[in-house]
N, C-alpha and C positions, 0 to 999 in steps of 0.2 A: 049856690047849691053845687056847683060843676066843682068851686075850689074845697069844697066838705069831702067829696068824693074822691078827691083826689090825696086829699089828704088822708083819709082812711087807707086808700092804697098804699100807700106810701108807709102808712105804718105796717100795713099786714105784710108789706115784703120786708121791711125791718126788723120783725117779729119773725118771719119764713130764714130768713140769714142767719138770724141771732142764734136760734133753733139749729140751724144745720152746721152753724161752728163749734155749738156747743156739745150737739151728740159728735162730732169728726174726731173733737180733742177727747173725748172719753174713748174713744178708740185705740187699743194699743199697737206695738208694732207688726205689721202684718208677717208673721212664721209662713214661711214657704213651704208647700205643701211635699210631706214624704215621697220620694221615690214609691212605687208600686214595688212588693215582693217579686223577688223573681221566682221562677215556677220551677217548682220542685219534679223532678227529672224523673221520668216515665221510667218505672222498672221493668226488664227486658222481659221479654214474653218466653212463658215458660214451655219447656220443649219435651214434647213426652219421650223420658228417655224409659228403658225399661229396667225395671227390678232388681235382673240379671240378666248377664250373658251367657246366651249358650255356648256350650264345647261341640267343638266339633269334634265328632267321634272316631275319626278317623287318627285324632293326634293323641298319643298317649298322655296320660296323665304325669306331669311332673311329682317327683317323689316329693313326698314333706321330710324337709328336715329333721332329725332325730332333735329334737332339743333335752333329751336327756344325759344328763352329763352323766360321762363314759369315767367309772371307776379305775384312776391312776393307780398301777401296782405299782409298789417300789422296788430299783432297779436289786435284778440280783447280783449280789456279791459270790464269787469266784471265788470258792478256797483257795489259799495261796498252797501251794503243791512244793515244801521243802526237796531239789535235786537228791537224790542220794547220795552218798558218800561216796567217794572214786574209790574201787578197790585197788590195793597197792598191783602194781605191776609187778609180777614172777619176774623177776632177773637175776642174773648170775652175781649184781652187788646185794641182794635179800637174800636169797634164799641159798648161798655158796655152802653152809655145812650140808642140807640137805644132799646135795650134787655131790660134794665132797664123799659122805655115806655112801652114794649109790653106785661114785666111780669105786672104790676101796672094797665093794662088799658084791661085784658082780662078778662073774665066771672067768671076764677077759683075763687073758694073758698080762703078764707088767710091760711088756713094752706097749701094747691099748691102753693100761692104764696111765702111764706116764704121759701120753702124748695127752691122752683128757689133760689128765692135770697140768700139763701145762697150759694149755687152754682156758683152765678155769683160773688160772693162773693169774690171765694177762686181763681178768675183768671182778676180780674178787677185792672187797676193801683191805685195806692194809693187816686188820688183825687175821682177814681169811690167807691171806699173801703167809702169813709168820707159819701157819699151820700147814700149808699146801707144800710148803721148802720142805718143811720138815721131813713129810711121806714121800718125797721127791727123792730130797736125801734117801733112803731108804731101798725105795725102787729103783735109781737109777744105776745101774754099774758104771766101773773105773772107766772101759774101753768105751764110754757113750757119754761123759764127763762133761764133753763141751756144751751144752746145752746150758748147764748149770752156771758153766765158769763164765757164761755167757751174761746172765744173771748177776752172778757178781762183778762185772765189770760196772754194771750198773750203778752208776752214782746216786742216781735220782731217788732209788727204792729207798724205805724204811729201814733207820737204823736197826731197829730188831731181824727183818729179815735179814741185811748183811752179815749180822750175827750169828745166823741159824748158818749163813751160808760159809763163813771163815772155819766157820766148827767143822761143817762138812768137809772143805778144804782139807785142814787137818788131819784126816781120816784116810785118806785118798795117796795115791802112790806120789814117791817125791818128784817123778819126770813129770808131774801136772800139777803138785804143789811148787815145787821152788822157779819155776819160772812164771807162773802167776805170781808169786808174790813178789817178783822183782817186775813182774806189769804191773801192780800195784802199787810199787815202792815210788817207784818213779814217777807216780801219777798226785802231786800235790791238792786237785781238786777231790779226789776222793778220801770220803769220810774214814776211808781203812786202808790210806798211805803209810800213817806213822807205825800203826801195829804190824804191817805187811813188812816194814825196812827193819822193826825188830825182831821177824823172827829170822828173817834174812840173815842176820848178824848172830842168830845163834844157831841158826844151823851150816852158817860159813864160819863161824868163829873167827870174823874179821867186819872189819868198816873199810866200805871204800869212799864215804862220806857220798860227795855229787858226782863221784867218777863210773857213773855208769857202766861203762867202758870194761873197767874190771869187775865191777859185779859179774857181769854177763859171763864173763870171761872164766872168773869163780863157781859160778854154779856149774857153766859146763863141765868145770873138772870136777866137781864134788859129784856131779851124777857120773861122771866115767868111772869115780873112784867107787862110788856106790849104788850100782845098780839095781832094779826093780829085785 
């Protein structure tokens, strides 16, 4: 009886094993359980703030900005203002007939006039120069000569004044003609050397060629022999 019992035992824990091996192996691999979420973060407590702020009345108000755009005029342009014309300057090289008329045609005396005109003389262009000799000529007398003969020693002037002025020469007594023309003759830079030794030669009716010497010497006897 005792070995029945024992042997039923024996099965029922063989039975109890068999059982528990066999639910083990149906079991799969034990997954490790999730981390817990972590805790979502408390939002900050809210703070009564207010609506608006008040101004303090004491401080002015800031202006507001204009934001409307301000109409650009375009810049002005400036007439360009053309100078005038310079008008010519009055002087004695323009306007010399005018002057010329008013010395010739006023009250003075010829020795006022002659001194003008020599004046206007010494700043007149060449063709007022040709015209001025002329009335010079005219106005000046024998005994007051030098002023002119003064003028024709002059090399520099205009051939036409020289001209005006040989003629005046001409005109004039022989004690003021024949010894200017032998200042003349003898002067090779001036433009009225060769005409001045020819009239030399006709009114001595001789050549002394370069010998000065007797030129000189010739006219003094031709004036002793023929005086004013």
């Amino acid at each position: 009886m005792k070995k029945l019992l024992a042997g039923v035992f024996a099965l029922v824990i063989l039975i109890g094993i068999g059982i528990a091996i066999g639910w083990y192996g149906s079991r799969g691999p034990e997954v490790p359980a999730a981390p817990p979420p972590a805790p979502e973060p408390e939002p900050a407590p809210l703070t009564d703030t207010p609506s608006r702020v008040e101004r303090d009345p004491r401080i002015p108000p800031r202006a507001v900005a204009n934001t409307t755009p301000v109409p650009t005029n375009p810049p002005t342009v400036q007439p360009v203002v053309q100078p005038a014309p310079a008008l010519p300057v009055a002087s004695a090289a323009t306007n010399w007939e005018m002057q010329l008329d008013e010395i010739l045609v006023s009250e003075d005396d010829d020795t006022n006039k002659v001194v003008q005109l020599f004046a206007l003389f010494a700043t007149a262009p060449p063709e007022g120069k040709e015209d001025i000799v002329q009335h010079l000529s005219n106005l000046v007398e024998d005994e007051n000569y030098e002023p002119l003969a003064t003028l024709l020693r002059d090399s520099t002037l205009p051939e036409e004044v020289l001209d005006e002025l040989m003629s005046d020469l001409l005109n004039r007594p022989d004690s003021a003609k024949l010894p200017l023309f032998l200042e003349l003759a003898r002067n090779p830079q001036h433009p009225k050397s060769e005409e001045a030794r020819e009239l030399l030669e006709l009114y001595l009716d001789d050549d002394y060629g370069e010998d000065w010497a007797k030129w000189e010497q010739a006219v003094r006897n031709w004036l002793a022999e023929n005086p004013d």
